[in-house]
N, C-alpha and C positions, 0 to 999 in steps of 0.2 A: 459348364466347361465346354470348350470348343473344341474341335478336332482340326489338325492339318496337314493340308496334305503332301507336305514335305519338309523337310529338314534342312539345316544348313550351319555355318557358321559366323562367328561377329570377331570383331579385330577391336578393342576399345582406348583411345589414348586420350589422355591431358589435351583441353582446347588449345594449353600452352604446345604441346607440339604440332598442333595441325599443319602451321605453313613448310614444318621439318619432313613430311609424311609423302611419298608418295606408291604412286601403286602401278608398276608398269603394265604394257597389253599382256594378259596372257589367252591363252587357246582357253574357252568355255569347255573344252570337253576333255581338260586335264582337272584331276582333283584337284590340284594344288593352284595357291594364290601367295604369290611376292611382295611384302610390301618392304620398303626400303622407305629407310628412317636416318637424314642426316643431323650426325649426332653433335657435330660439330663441323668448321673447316678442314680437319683432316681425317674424319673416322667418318664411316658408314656402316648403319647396322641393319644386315638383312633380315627379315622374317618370312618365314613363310607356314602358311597355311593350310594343312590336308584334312581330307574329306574322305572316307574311304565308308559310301554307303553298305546298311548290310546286303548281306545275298540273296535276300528275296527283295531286296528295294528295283525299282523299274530305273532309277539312275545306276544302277550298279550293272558297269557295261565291261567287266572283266571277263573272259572265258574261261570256263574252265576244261582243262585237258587231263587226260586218264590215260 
């Protein structure tokens, strides 16, 4: 068994939707990730993606106030 040393997320789609898929810039040091899937010529369907490590993880960059 291996050990790692961090954690993350996966988004997984249809090869058939790849060229429908995109993922716009977001800021590295926001939890969350958009990806935008067009679903046709007139709909688009947003996704997004959150991360919210635990409280003792060194990525978990929330404060906490008392």
């Amino acid at each position: 068994m291996t050990t790692r040393e961090s954690s993350g997320v996966v988004a997984l789609f249809q090869r058939e939707l790849q060229h429908r898929i995109e993922i716009p810039q977001t800021n590295p040091q926001t939890p969350f990730m958009w990806i935008k899937v067009l679903a046709n010529k007139v709909h688009t369907i947003f996704i997004v993606i959150c991360y919210f490590p635990p409280k003792w993880s060194r990525y978990n960059m929330v404060e906490e106030t008392r």
